[in-house]
C-alpha positions as CSV (number, residue, x, y, z in Angstrom):
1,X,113.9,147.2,71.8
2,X,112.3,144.2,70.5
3,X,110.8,141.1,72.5
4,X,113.9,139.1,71.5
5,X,116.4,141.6,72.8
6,X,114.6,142.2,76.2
7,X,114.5,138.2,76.2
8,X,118.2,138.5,75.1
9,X,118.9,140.7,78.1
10,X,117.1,139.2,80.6
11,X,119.2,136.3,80.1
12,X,122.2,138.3,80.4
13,X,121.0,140.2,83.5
14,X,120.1,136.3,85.3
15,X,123.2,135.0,84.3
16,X,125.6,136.3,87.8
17,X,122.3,134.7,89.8
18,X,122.7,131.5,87.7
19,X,126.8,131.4,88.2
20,X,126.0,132.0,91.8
21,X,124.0,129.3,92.7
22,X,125.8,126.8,90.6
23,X,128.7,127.5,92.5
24,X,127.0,127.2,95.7
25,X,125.6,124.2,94.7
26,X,129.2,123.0,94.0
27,X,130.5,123.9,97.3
28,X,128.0,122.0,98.7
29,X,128.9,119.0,96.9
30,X,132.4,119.4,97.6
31,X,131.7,119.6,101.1
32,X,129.3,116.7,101.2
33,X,131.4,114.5,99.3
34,X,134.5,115.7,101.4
35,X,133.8,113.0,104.6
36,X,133.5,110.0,101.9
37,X,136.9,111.3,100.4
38,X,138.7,110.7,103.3
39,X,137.6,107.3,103.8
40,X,138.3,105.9,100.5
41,X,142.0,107.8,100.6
42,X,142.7,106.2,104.0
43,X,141.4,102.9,103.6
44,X,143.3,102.7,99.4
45,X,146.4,100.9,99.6
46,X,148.0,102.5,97.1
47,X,146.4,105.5,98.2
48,X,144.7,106.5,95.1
49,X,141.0,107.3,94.7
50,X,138.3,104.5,94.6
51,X,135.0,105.3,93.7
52,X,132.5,102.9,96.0
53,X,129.9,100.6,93.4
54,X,126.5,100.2,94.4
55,X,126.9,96.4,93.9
56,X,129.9,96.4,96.2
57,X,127.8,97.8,98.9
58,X,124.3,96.8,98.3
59,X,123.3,93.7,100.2
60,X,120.9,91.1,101.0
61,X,118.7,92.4,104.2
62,X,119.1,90.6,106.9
63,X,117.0,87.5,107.8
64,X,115.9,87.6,104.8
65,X,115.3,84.0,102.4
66,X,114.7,84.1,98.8
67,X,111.5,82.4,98.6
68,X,112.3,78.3,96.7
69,X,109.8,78.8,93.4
70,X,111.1,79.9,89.5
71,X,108.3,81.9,89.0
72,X,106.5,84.7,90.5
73,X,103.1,86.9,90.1
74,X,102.7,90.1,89.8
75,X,99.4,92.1,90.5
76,X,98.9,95.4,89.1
77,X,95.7,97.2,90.5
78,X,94.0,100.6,90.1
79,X,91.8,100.9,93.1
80,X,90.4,104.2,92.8
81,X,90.9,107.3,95.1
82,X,91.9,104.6,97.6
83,X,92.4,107.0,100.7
84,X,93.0,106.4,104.4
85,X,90.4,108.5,107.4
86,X,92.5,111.0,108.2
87,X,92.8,114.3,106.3
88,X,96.1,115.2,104.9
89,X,96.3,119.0,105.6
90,X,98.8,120.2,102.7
91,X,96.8,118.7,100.1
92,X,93.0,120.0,98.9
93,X,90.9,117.7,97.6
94,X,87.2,117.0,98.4
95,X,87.8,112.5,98.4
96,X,91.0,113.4,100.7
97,X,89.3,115.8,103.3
98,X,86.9,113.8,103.8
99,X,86.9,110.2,102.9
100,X,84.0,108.3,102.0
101,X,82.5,106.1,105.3
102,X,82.2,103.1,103.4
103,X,86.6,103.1,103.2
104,X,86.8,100.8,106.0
105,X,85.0,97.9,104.5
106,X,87.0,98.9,101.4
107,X,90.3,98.1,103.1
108,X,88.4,94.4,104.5
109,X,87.5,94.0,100.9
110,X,91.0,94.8,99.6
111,X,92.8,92.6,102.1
112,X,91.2,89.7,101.3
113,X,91.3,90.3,97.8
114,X,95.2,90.3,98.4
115,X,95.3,86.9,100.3
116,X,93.6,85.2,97.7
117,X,95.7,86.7,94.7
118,X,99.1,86.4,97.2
119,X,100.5,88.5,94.6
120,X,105.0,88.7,95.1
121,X,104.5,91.9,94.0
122,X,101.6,94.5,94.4
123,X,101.6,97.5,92.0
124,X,98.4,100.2,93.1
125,X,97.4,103.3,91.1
126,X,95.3,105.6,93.2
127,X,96.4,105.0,96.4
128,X,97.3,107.8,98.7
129,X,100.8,106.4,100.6
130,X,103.0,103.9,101.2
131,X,102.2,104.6,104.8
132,X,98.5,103.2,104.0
133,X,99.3,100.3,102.8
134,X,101.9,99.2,105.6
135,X,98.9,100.1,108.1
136,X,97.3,97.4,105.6
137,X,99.4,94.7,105.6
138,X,100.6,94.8,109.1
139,X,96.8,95.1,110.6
140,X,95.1,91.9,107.6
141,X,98.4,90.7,105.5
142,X,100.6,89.7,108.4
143,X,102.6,86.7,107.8
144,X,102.4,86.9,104.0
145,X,105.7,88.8,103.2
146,X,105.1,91.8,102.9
147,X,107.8,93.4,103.9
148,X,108.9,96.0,101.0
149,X,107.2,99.4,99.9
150,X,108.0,101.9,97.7
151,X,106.5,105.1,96.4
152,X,107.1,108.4,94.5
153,X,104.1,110.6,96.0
154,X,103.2,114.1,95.4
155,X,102.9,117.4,97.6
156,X,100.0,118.5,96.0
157,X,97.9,115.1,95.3
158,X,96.3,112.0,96.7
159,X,96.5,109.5,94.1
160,X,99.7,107.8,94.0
161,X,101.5,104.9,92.7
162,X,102.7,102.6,95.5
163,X,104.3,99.2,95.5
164,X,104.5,96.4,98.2
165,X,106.7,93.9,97.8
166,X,107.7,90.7,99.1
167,X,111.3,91.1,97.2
168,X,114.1,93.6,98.0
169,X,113.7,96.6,96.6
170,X,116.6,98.8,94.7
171,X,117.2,102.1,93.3
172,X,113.5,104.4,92.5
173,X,113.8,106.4,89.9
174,X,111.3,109.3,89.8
175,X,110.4,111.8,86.7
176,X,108.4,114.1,89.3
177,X,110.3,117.1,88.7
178,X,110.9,116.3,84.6
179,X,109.1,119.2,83.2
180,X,106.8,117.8,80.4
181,X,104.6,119.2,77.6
182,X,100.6,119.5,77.4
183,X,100.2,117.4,74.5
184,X,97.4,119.6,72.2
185,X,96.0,122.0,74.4
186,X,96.9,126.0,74.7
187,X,95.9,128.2,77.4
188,X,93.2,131.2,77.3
189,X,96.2,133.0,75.4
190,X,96.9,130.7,72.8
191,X,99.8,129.4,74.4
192,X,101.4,125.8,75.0
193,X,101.4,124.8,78.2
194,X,104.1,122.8,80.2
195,X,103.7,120.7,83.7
196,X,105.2,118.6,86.4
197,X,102.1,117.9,88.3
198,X,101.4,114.4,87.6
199,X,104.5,113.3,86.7
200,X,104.9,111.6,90.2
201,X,102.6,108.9,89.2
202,X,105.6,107.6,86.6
203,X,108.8,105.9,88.0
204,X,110.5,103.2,87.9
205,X,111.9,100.8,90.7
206,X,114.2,97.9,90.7
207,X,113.2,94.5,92.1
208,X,115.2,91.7,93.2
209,X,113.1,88.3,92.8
210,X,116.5,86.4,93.3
């Protein structure tokens, strides 16, 4: 037997696994969806099914004021293996375990560099979590409007993307698990290579201004 046929039968010999877990994972969305059924049949006049819209539930947070101005700024910033002083134990890297002692004038640095910029909203590459930077802006930014944070990070790695906002945020969108290729490189073997390691560092968020 050829490599196509064992590849041919392989496939065959995965595919009751396959049908298995896709109908597990369809029981589970039957049963999760089952609770949000009931509402919408109960609460239909004419009892037939309504499917809820994000815009019909989505709302303004409370307290909150859109700020009075037509324009607004936005500051993008790569800040370079930006990392808080404690040591994240599921990821192994040397800048994580054990930060550099000069971070904590970084962070002085970086907050003032953020009041005088009083960016809307704040887009940093490099930056290890979303955590970090409210630590940030609640301890040197309070007052400002920084209220919003966002953040697609990854298991494995330090160096995120992060956003702080001082508009409501919406939907994040994350490619972190899109498989993509190795553009131009084959391994020891000769072969192309595929990943999903650093894919975390591209999403896309929405952001209300108004």
């Amino acid at each position: 037997m050829n490599s196509s046929h064992k590849d041919i039968q392989n496939g065959l010999n995965n595919r009751p696994v396959l049908k298995l877990l896709i109908a597990i994972f369809s029981v589970s969305l039957l049963q999760f969806c089952s609770p949000a059924q009931d509402i919408i049949e109960r609460n239909s006049s004419d009892n037939e099914q309504k499917a809820l819209k994000l815009e019909d539930i989505q709302v303004t947070p409370v307290g909150y004021q859109y700020p009075d101005k037509e324009t607004f700024k936005v500051l993008s910033w790569n800040v370079e293996h930006f990392v808080d002083n404690f040591d994240d134990p599921y990821i192994d890297a040397v800048r994580e375990n054990n930060p550099e002692a000069e971070m904590s004038e970084k962070v002085a640095y970086l907050a003032e560099a953020l009041k005088l910029e009083d960016a809307d909203i704040v887009i940093f590459q490099e930056f290890e979590s979303t955590k970090f930077l409210r630590k940030i802006a609640e301890d040197h930014l309070a007052g400002m409007g920084y209220e919003f944070f966002a953040s697609a990070p990854s298991d494995g790695w330090y160096m995120n993307v992060v956003v702080m906002s001082k508009f409501p945020l919406g939907i994040l969108y994350s490619y972190g698990n899109v498989t993509t290729p190795v553009v131009d490189y084959k391994d020891e073997n000769g072969l192309a290579e595929t990943q999903n390691t650093l894919n975390t560092r591209m999403w896309s968020l929405e952001v209300f201004p108004a």
